[in-house]
DSSP file (Angstrom, degrees, kcal/mol; ACC not computed):
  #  RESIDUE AA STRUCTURE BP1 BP2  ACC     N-H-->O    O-->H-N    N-H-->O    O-->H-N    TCO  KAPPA ALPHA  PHI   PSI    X-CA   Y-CA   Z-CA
    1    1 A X              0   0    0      0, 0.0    29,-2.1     0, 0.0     2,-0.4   0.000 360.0 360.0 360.0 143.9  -28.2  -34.7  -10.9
    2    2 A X  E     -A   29   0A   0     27,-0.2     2,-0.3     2,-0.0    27,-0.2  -0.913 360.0-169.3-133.2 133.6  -25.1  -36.2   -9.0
    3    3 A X  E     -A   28   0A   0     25,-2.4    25,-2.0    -2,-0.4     2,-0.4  -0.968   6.3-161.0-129.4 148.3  -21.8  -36.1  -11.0
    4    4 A X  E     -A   27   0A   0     -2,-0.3     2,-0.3    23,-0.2    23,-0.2  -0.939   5.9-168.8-142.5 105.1  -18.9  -38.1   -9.5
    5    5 A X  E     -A   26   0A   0     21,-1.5    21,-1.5    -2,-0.4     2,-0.3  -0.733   5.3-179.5 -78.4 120.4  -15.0  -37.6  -10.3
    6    6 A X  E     +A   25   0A   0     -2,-0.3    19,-0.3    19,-0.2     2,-0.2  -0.762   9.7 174.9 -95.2 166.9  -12.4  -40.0   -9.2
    7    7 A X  E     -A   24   0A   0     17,-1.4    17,-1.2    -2,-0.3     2,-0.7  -0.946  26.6-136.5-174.9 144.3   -9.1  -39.4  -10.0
    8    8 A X  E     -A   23   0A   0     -2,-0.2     2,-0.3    15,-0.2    15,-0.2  -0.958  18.6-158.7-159.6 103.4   -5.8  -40.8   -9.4
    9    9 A X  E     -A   22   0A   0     13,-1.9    13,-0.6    -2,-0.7     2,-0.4  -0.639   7.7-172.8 -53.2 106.4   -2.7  -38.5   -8.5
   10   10 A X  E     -A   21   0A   0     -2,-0.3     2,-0.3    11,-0.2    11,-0.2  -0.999   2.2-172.0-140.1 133.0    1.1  -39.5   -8.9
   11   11 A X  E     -A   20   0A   0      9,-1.6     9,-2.0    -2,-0.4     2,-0.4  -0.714  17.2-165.6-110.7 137.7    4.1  -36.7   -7.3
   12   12 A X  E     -A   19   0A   0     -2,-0.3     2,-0.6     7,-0.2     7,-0.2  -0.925  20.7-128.9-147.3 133.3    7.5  -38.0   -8.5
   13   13 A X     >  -     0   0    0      5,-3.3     4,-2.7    -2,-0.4     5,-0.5  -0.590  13.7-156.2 -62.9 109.3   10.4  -36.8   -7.1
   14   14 A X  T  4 S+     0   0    0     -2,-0.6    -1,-0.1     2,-0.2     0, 0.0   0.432  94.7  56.5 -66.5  -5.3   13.2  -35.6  -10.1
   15   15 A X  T  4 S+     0   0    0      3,-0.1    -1,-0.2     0, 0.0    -2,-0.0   0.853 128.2   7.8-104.2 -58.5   16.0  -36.0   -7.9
   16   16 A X  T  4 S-     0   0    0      2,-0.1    -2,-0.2     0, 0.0     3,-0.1   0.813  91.8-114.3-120.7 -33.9   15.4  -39.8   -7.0
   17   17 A X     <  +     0   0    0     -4,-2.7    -3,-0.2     1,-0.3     0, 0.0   0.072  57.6 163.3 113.6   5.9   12.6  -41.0   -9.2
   18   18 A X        -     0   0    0     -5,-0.5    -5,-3.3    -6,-0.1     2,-0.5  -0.294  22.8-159.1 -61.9 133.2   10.4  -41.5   -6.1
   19   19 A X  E     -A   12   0A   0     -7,-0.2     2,-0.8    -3,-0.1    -7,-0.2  -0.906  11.5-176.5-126.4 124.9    6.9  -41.8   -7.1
   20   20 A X  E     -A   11   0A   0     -9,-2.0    -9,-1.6    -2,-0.5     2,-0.2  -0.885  12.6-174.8-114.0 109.0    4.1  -41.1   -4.4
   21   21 A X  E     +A   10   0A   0     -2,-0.8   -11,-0.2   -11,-0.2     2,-0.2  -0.800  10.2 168.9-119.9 161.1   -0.1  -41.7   -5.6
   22   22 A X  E     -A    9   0A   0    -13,-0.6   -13,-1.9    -2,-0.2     2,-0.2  -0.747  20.2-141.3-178.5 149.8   -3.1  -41.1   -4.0
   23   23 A X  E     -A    8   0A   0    -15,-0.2     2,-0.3    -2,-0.2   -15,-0.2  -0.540  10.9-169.4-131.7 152.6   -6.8  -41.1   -5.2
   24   24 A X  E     -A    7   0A   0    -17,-1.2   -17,-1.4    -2,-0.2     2,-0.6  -0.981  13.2-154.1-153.1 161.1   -9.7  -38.8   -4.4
   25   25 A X  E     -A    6   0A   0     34,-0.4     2,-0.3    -2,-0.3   -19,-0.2  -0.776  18.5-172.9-134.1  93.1  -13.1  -39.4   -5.2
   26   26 A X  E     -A    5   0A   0    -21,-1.5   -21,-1.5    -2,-0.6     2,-0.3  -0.733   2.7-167.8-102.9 153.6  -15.2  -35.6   -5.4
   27   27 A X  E     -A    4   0A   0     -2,-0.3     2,-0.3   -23,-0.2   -23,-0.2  -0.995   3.6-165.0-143.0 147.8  -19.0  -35.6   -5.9
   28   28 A X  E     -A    3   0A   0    -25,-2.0   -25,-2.4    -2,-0.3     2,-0.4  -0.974  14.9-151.2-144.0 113.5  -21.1  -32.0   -6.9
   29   29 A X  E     +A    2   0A   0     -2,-0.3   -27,-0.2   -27,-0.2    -2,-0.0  -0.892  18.3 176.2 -82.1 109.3  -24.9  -32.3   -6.4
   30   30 A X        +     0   0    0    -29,-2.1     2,-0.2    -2,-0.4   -27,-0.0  -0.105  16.1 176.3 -91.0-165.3  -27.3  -30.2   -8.6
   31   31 A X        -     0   0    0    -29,-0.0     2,-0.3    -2,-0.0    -2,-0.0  -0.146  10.1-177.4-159.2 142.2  -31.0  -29.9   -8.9
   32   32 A X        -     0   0    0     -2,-0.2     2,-0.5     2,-0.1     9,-0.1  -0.935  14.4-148.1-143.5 138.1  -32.6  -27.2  -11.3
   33   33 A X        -     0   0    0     -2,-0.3     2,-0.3     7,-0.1     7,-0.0  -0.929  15.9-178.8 -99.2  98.0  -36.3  -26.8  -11.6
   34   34 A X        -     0   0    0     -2,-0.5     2,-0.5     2,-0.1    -2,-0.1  -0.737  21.0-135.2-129.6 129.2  -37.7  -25.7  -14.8
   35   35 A X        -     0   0    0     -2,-0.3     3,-0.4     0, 0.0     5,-0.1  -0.910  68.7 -43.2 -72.5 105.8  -41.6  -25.0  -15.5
   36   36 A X  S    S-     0   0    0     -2,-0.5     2,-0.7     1,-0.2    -2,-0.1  -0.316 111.1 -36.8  71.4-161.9  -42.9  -26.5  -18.7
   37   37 A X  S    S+     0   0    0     -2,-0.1     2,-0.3     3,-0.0    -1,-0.2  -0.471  82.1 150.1-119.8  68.2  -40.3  -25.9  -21.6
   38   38 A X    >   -     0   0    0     -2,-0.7     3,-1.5    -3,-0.4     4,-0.2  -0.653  58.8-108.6 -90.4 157.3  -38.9  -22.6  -21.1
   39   39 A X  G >  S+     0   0    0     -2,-0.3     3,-2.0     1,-0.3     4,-0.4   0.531  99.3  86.3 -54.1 -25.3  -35.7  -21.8  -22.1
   40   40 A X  G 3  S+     0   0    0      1,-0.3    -1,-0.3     2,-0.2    -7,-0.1   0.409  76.1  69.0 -90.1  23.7  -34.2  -21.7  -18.7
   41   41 A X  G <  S+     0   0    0     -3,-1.5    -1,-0.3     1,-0.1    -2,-0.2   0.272 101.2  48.4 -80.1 -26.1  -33.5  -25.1  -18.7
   42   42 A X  S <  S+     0   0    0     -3,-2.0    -2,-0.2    -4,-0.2    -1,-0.1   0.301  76.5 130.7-107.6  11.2  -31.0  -24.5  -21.2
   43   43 A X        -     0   0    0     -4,-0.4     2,-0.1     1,-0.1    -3,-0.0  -0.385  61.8-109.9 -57.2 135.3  -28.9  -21.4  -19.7
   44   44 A X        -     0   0    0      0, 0.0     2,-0.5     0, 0.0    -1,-0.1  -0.320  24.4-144.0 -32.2 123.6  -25.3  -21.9  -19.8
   45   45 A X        -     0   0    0     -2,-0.1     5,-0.1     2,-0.0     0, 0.0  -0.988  23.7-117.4-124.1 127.5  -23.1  -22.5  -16.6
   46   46 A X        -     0   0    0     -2,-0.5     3,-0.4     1,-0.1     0, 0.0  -0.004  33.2-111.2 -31.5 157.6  -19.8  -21.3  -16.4
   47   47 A X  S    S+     0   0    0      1,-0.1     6,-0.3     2,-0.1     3,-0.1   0.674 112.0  53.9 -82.2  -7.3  -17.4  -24.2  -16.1
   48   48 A X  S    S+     0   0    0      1,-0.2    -1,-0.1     4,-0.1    -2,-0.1   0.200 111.4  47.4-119.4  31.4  -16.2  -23.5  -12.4
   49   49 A X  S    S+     0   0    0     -3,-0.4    -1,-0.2     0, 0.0     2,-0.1   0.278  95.7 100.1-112.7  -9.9  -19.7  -23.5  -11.3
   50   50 A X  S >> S-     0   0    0     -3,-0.1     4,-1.6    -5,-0.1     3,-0.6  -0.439  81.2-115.9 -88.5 168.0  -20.4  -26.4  -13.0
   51   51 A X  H 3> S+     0   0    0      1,-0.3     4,-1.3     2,-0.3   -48,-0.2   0.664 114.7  59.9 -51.1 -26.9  -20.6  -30.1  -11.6
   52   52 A X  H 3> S+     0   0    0      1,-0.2     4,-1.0     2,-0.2    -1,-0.3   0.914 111.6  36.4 -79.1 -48.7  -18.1  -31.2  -13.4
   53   53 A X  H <> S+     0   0    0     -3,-0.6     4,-0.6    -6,-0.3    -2,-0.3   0.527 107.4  64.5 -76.4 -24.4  -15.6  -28.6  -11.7
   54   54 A X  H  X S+     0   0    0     -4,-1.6     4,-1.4     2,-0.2    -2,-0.2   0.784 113.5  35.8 -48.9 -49.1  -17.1  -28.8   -8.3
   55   55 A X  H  X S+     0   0    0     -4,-1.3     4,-1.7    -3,-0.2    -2,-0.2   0.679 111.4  58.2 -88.0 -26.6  -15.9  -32.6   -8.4
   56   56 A X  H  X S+     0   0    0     -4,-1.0     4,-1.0     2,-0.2    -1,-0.2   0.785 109.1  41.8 -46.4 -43.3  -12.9  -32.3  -10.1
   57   57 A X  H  X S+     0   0    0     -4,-0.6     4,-2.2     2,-0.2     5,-0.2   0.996 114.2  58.5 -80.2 -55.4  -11.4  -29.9   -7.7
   58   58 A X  H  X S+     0   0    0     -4,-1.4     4,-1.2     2,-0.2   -33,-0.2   0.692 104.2  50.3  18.8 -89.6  -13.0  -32.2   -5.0
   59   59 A X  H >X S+     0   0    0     -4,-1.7     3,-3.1   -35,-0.2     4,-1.4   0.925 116.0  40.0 -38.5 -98.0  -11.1  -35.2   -6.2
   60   60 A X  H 3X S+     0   0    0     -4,-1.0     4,-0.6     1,-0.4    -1,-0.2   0.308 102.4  64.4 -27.8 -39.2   -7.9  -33.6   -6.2
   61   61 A X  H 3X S+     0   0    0     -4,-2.2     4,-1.6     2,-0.2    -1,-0.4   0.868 115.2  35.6 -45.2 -52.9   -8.2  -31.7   -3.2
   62   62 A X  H XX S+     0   0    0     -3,-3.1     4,-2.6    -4,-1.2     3,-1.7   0.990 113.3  52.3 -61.1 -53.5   -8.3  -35.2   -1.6
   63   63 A X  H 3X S+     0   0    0     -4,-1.4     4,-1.6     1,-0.3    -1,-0.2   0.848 116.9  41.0 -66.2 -14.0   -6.0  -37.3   -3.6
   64   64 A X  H 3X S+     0   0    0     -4,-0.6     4,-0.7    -5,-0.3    -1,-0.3   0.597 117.9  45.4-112.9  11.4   -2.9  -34.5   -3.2
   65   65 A X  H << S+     0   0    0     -3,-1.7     4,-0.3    -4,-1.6    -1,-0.2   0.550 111.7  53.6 -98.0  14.9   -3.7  -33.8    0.6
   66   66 A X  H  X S+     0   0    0     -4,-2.6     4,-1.5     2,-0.2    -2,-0.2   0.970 117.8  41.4 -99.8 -57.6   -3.9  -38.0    0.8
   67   67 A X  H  X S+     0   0    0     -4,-1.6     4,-1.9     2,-0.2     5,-0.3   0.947 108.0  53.5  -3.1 -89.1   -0.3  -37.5   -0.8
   68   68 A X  H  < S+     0   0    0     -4,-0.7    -1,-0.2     1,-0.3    -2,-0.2   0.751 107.9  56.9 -52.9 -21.7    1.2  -34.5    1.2
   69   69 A X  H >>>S+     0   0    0     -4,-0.3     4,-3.2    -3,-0.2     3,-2.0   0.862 107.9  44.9 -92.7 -45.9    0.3  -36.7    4.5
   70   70 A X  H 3X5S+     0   0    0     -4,-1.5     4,-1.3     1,-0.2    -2,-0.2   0.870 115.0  49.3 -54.3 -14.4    2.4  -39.8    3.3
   71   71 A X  H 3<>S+     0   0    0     -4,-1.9     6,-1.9     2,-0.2     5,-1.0   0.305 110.1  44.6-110.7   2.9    4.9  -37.5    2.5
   72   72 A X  H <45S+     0   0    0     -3,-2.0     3,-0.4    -5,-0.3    -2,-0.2   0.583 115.4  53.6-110.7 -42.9    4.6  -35.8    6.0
   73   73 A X  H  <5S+     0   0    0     -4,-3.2    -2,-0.2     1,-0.2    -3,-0.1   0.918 109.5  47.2 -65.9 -42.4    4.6  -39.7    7.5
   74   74 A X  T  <<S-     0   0    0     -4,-1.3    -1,-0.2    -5,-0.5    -3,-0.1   0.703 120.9-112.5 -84.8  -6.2    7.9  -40.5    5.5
   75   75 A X  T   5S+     0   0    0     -3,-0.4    -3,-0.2     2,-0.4    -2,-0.1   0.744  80.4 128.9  93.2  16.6    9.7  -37.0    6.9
   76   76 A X  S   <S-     0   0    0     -5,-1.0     2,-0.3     1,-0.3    -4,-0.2   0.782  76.3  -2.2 -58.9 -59.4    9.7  -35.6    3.8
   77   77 A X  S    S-     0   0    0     -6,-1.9    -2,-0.4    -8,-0.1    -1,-0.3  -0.999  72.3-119.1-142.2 147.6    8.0  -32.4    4.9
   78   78 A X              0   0    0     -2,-0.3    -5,-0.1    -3,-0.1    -7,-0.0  -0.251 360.0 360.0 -69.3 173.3    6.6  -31.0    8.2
   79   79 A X              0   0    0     -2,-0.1    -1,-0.1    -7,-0.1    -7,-0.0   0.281 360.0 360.0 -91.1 360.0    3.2  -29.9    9.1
């Protein structure tokens, strides 16, 4: 199973109203292998083991370092 998060980031400066976006796209791969219809096809996954949270953080990761580098470009902050 492939689940795939996109997500779309906006920083706005309180001082000036400046508003700075950037997008990330995270993807969390799975495969589980089950014999027959046992039960351990239905175990439980924490949520920040799960796919859904693997790609979430993913996405975000991207879209606020895709952010923090315009904002590096415009002299905002240093590296």
């Amino acid at each position: 199973m492939v689940t795939r998060i996109g997500l779309q980031v906006r920083f706005t400066d309180a001082e000036t109203g400046v508003v700075f976006s950037g997008s990330g796209l995270g993807e969390a791969k799975t495969t589980k292998e089950t014999s027959g219809l046992s039960d351990a096809a239905l175990d439980p996954v924490k949520f920040n083991q799960s796919t859904i949270s693997i790609s979430t953080k993913k996405a975000l990761d991207i879209a606020c370092a895709r952010i923090l580098d315009r904002m590096i470009k415009k002299g905002i902050f240093t590296k």
